[in-house]
Structure formats: C-alpha cells, structure tokens
C-alpha positions in Angstrom: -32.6 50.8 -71.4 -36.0 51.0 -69.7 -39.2 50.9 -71.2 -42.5 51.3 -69.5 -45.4 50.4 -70.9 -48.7 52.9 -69.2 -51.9 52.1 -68.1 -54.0 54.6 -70.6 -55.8 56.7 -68.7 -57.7 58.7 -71.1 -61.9 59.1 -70.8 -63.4 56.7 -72.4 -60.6 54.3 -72.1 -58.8 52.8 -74.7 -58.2 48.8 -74.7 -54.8 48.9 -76.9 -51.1 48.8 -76.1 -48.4 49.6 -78.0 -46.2 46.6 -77.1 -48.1 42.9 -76.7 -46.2 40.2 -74.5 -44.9 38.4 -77.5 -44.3 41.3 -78.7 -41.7 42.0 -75.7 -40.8 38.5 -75.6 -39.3 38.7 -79.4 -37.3 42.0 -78.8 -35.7 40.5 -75.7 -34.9 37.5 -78.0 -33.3 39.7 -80.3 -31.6 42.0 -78.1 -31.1 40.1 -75.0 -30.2 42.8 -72.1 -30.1 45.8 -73.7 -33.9 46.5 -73.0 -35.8 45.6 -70.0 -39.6 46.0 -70.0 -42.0 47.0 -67.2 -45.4 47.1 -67.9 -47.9 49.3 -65.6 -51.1 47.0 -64.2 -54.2 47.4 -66.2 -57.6 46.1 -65.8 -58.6 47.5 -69.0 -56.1 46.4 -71.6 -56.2 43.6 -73.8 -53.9 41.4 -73.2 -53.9 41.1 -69.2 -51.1 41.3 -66.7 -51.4 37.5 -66.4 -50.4 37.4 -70.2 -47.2 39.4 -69.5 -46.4 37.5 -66.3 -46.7 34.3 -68.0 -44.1 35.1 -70.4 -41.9 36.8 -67.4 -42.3 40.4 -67.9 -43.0 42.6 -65.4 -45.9 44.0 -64.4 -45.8 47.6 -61.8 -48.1 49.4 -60.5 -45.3 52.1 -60.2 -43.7 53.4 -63.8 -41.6 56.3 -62.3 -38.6 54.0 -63.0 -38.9 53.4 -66.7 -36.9 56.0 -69.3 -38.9 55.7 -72.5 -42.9 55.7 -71.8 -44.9 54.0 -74.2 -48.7 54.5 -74.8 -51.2 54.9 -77.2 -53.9 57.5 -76.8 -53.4 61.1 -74.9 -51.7 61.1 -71.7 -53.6 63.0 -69.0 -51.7 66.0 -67.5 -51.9 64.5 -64.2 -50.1 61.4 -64.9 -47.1 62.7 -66.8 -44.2 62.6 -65.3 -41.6 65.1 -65.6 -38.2 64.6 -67.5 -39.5 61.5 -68.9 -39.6 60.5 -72.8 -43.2 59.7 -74.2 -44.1 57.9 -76.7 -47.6 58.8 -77.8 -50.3 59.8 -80.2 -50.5 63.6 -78.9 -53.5 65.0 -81.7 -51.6 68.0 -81.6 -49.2 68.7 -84.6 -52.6 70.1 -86.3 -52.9 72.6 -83.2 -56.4 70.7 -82.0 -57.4 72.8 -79.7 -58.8 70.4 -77.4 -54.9 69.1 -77.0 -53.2 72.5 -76.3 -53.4 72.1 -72.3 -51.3 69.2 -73.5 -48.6 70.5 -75.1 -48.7 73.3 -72.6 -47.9 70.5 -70.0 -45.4 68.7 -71.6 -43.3 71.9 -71.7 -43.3 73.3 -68.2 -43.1 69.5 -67.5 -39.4 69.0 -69.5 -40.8 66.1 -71.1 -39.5 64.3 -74.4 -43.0 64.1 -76.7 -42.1 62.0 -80.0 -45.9 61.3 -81.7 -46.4 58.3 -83.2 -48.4 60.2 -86.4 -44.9 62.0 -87.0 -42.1 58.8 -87.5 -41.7 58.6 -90.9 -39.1 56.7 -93.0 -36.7 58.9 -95.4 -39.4 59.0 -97.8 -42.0 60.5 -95.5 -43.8 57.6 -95.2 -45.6 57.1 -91.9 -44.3 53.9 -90.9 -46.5 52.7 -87.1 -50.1 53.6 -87.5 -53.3 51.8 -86.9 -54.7 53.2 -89.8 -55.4 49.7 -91.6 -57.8 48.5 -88.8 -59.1 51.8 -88.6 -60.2 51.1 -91.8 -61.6 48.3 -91.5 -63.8 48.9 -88.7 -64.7 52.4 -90.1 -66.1 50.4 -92.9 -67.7 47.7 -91.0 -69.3 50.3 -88.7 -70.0 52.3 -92.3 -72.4 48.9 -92.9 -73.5 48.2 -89.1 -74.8 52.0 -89.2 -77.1 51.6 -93.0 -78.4 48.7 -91.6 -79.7 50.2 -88.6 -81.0 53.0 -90.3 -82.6 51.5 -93.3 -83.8 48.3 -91.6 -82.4 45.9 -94.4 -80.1 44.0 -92.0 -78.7 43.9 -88.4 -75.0 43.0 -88.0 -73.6 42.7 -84.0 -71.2 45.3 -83.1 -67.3 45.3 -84.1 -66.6 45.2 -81.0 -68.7 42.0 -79.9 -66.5 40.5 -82.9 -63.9 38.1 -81.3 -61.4 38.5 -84.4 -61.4 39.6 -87.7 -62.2 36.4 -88.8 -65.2 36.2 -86.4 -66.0 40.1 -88.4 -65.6 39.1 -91.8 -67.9 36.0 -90.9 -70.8 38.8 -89.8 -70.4 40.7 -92.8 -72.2 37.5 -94.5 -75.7 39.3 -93.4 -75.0 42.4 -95.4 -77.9 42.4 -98.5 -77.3 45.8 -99.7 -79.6 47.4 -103.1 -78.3 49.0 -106.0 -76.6 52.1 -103.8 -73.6 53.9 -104.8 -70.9 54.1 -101.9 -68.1 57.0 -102.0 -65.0 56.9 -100.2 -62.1 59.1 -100.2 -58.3 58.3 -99.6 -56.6 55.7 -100.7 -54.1 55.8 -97.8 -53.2 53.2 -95.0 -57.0 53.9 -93.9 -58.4 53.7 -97.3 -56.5 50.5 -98.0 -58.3 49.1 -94.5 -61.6 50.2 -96.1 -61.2 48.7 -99.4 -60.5 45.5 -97.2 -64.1 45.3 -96.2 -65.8 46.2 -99.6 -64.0 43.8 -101.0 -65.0 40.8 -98.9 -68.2 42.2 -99.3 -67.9 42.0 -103.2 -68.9 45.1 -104.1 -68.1 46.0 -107.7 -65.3 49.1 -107.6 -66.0 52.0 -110.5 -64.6 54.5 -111.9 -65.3 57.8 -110.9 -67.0 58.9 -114.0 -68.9 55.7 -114.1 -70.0 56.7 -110.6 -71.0 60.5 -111.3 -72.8 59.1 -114.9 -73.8 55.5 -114.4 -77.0 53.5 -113.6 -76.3 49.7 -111.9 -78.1 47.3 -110.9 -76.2 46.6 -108.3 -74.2 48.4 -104.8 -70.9 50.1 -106.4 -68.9 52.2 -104.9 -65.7 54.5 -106.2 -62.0 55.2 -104.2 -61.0 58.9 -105.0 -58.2 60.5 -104.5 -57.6 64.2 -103.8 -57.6 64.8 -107.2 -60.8 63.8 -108.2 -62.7 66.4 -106.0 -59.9 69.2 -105.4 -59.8 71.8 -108.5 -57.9 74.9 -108.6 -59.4 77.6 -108.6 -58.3 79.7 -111.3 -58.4 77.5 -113.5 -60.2 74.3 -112.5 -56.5 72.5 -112.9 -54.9 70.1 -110.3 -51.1 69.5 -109.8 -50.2 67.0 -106.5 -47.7 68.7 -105.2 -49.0 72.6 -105.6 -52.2 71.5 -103.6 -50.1 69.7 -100.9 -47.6 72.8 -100.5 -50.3 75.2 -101.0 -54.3 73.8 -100.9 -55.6 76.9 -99.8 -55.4 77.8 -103.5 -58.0 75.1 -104.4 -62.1 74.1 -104.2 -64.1 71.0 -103.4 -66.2 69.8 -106.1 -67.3 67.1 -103.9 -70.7 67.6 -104.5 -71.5 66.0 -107.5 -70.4 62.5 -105.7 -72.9 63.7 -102.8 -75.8 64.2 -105.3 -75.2 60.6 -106.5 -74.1 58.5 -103.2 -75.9 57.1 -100.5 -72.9 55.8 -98.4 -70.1 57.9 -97.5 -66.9 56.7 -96.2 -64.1 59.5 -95.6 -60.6 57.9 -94.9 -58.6 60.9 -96.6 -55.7 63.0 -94.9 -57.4 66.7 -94.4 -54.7 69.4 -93.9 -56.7 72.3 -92.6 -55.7 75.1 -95.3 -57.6 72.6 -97.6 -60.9 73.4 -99.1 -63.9 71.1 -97.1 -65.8 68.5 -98.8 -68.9 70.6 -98.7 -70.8 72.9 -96.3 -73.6 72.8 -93.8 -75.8 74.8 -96.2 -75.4 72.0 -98.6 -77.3 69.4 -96.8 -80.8 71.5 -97.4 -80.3 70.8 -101.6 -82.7 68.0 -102.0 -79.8 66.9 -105.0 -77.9 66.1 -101.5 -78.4 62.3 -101.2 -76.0 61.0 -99.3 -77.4 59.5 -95.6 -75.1 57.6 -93.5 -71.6 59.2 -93.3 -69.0 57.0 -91.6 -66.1 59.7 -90.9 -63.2 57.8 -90.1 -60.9 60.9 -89.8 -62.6 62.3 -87.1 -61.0 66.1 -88.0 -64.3 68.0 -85.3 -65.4 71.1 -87.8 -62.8 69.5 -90.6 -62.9 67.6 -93.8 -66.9 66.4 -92.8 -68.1 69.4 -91.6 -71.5 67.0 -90.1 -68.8 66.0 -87.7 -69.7 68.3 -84.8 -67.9 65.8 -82.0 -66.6 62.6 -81.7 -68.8 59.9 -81.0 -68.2 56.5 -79.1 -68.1 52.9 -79.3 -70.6 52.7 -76.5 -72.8 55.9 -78.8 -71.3 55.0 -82.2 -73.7 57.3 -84.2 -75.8 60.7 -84.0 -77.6 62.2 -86.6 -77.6 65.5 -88.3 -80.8 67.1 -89.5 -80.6 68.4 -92.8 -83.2 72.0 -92.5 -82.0 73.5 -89.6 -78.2 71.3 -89.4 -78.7 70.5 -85.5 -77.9 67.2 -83.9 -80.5 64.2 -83.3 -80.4 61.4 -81.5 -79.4 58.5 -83.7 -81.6 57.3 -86.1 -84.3 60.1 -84.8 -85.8 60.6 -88.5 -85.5 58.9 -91.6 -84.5 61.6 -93.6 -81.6 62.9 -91.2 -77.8 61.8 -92.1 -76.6 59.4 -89.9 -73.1 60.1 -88.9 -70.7 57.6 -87.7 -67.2 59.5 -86.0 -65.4 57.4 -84.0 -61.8 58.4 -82.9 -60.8 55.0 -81.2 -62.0 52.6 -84.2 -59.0 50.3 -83.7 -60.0 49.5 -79.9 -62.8 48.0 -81.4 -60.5 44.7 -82.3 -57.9 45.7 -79.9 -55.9 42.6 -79.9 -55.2 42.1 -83.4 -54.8 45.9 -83.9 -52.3 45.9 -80.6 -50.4 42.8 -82.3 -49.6 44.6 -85.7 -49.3 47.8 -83.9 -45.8 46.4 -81.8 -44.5 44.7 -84.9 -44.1 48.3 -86.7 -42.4 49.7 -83.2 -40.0 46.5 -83.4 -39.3 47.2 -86.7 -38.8 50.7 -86.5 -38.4 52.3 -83.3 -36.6 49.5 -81.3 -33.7 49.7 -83.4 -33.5 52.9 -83.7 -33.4 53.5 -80.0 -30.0 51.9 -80.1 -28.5 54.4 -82.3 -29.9 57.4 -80.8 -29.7 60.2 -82.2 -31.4 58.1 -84.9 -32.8 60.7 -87.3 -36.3 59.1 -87.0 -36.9 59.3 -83.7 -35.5 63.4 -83.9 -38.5 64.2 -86.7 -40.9 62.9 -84.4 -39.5 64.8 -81.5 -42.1 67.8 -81.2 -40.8 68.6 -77.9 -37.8 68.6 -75.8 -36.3 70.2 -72.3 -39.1 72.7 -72.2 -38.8 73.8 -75.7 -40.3 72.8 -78.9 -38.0 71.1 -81.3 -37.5 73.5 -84.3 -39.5 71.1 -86.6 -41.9 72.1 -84.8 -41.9 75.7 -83.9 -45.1 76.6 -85.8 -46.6 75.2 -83.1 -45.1 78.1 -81.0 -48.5 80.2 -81.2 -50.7 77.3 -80.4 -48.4 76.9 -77.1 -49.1 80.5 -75.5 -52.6 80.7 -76.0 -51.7 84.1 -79.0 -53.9 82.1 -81.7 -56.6 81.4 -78.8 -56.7 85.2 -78.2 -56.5 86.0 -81.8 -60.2 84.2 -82.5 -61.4 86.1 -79.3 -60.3 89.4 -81.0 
C-alpha cells in the first residue's frame, strides 16, 4: 500500500505533517512491507526532507504515485489529484462556505475525502485531533494577548518557543491581578487549556463562585454547555435534547461576560445552537470582558467578535464595542482584543506533528489493513463522485441551492 505524504499548499502555510519520520520508521517496523511511504519535498515542514532521508524514506517531488494521500490542512483544488484517497481536515461537514469550491472539486474530481474531524471510535469519540495543543497555545496566546494590551507583562511568541518545555518556561513572566478568566468546553481543547492555567496556578472555581464571588486573586471557571445553555420554555437543560435539538435553547452567557475579563472559548459550536451573546451586547457597560482568545475559530459562530480568522504572523485585531467595527490590534484601550487563530497547533509544529502520527498509527494504520474498516467508512464524506450517505445533508451545500436560497 502506498502512502504519500503532501507538501501543504494552503495560504498561509502550515508547518505540520501528519506522519513524522519516526513516526514512518515505527509502522514499517511493525508492518514491514505492507506500506511503503513517499514523502513529497517541502521547504516548509518541520521536520525536513533530510530528516526523512536519514531514516531512509523517501522523499518525491512527484506524489502522483501514492494511493492514500495524507495531509493536514485544506488541499487546494489545483493540486488534487483525481481518483486518489485523501486524508485531510476538509472544514466542511459544517457546510463552511468558504470550503464549498472544495467539496465541489473533490466530486467532479472522483476523489476519496475521509476528514480527519469525522474518525471516531464506536463510541463517537474523535480519536486523531490536535485539539490538545490547540489548547494549549490558545491559552498561551490567551496570556501573550492581555499582556500586550494591559502592559503588565511581555511574553515572546508561541511560536519563537523551541518546545513546550521552552513555553511553559516563558509562562514564568505572567503576573496577572485579581481577574476572573472564563473558558468554555471541557473537551480535548479545553483539557489543552486547562494545561496552561494550571502551570500558571490559577485557582479553578466554581461557576457560582465565579458569577457571585470577590478574590483576591486571578480565578477562572471551566463550563460546560450546561452552565450557559437553558431551554427555553422552561429554563431546563437535558444533554442529550440540546445536542439532538439546540435550536430549542438560549445563551445565558452573559452573566459570565458581565463578571470576566479573560475569555477563552474552546467549546464545540453546532450551528442550530444559540450564540454566546450578540454584537449589540458589547455596548452594555455591564459587558467586561476584553481580550477574547477564540480557539474555535467558527467566522460569525459561537463568538460572534470573530469576524475572520486571524494569523500567527497578525495574531490579534480588535473589535470596537459602540459602533462593533474592526481596529487594528490594540488600537484603544477600551476595545476587545480578539485572538482567532485557525492554525494554533503550527505554532509548536513538531511536538504537535509527533502526537498527531501516533493517533494515525494507532488508529488509521491498522485499520487500513482491514478495509472496509468501519472507521475509515464514517469518515468517508465522499466517494466516486458522490457523497457517502452519511453525508448526504451536505447535498445542498454541493449545488450551490443553499447559496441561492440566502440570495432569495
């Protein structure tokens, strides 16, 4: 079997790969023959083509020959290759609309998409992700941003970090007051946030304790859906109605926003779900919170102050809270400062990288053998031209009918 590993060619370009050379080097231990690995010359990635080479894998500048494709970010329509199987993350099982050329392409093209986001174990458990180190650099980011803005302390960029080790060693600087810090989900993100607050020793409270409370030092509180979803006929919450049906439910985020200063938001946001507040909101001068680090990145979603994605290389932009427009970063102290970045994990691409091809050894590698392994077919969102019926909702998305629908 054939495996390619792509140059990504995405704009801005992503530093990641899904396999590492000892990554490679331990599946052919494992399964001697049965894969063979060609890895597609890249000036860009983290570990070099030297690195591969040295271990004896080889490096291409042509791919065409591989069967399975492997990247990480969006493949550009240019560089697909038709009949091919890609492994990817595609952003577009929640019909993104900047991703729909995509899709489009991947149809007329015959090609094989299985998304990363959608392998899941029998439980539904997402099982390869780089939402951990998303986390953590969210949060560090969270802390490089309120320094910057408040002038209390100056930490050097993630991504100027050799290692974690070297980031957790930075994070030493950090003198914070007696602020109260909200962050929502408690997921593989969340638990990659918590990481960071906790080396930073910040004392965890409960939510009440939060809303109610006076300190003397930073807190900060972990909610869950159900601590700022409420139904609304009745103010009640049951788990799995607002997962199967959040549509029927209300934010009552705010009364964490008239509290926090530091917002963190790490939470899985399923469009039919109530946002976390509005743009009107920001004018109440009970509205305190400043720096929002939006790790989910859902444009017009979730954190409705997330307009667009920003960048390692322009990590932050502000919103203005009278007239809701974007600033420049930092442009006026009373602004919110929001951090959105969509690549977070590049920022510590090795390590990230590393733990990234251990979950694809463990999961995917194995079940190539035994194809059709039922966890590579939920993940299959298209196939032959067609989309897989999994994914059929996505049928509207495809030909343009929901485009046209907004334009009516």
């Amino acid at each position: 079997m054939k495996i390619g590993i792509i140059r990504e060619g995405k704009v801005p370009p992503d530093h990641r790969t899904p396999f590492t050379p000892q990554g490679i080097k331990e599946i052919q231990r494992a399964y001697g023959s049965k894969f063979s690995f060609f890895v597609q010359s890249s000036t860009l990635r983290c570990y070099s083509d030297e690195e591969y080479r040295d271990l004896g894998i080889e490096v291409v500048e042509d791919i065409s020959q591989a069967d399975l494709l492997f990247g990480v970010k969006e493949v550009p329509i240019s560089q697909l290759i038709p009949g091919k199987t890609y492994f990817f993350f595609s952003h577009t099982i929640k019909k993104q609309a900047r991703n729909r050329a995509l899709l489009q392409a991947i149809l007329s093209k015959s090609i094989r998409l299985i998304d990363y986001e959608a392998l899941k174990n029998e439980e539904g458990a997402r099982v390869v992700a780089f939402g951990r180190w998303a986390g953590i650099v969210g949060a560090y980011n969270a802390f490089w941003t309120y320094g910057k803005k408040t002038g209390l302390f100056e930490l050097r960029r993630a991504v100027e970090c050799e290692d974690l080790k070297d980031l957790k060693q930075e994070l030493k600087k950090v003198v914070l007051p007696p602020i109260k810090i909200v962050v929502t989900g408690k997921g593989r993100v969340g638990k990659g946030v918590l990481e960071i607050l906790r080396i930073l020793d910040i004392k965890e409270v409960s939510p009440k304790e939060f809303i109610h409370g006076y300190f003397e030092e930073a807190v900060f509180v972990a909610l869950s859906s159900s601590d700022y979803n409420r139904r609304k006929s009745d103010g009640g919450y049951d788990q799995m109605e607002f997962y199967a049906a959040p549509e029927r439910y209300e934010s009552h985020f705010l009364k964490y926003a008239e509290v926090a200063e530091l917002f963190i938001a790490s939470a899985f946001w399923d469009p039919r779900a109530p946002r976390l507040f509005e743009l009107k909101d920001l004018r109440s001068p009970d509205f305190s919170i400043s720096v929002i680090a939006d790790i989910t990145c859902d444009i017009d979603g979730s954190v409705p102050t997330t307009y667009r994605a920003s960048s390692i290389a322009k990590p932050v932009y502000d919103v203005d809270r009278v007239s809701t427009r974007e600033l420049p970063a930092f442009g006026k102290q009373d602004s919110i400062s929001v951090m959105a970045i969509d690549n977070l994990p590049c920022e510590l691409p090795r390590e990230a990288s590393s733990e990234f091809s251990e979950q694809l050894s463990t999961w995917v590698i194995p079940a190539l053998l035994r194809e059709p392994a039922s966890i590579l077919e939920r993940a299959t969102i298209a196939r032959d031209g067609d989309l897989t019926v999994e994914y059929m909702y996505l049928s509207d998305y495809v030909s343009d009918k929901e485009l046209e629908d907004e334009q009516d």
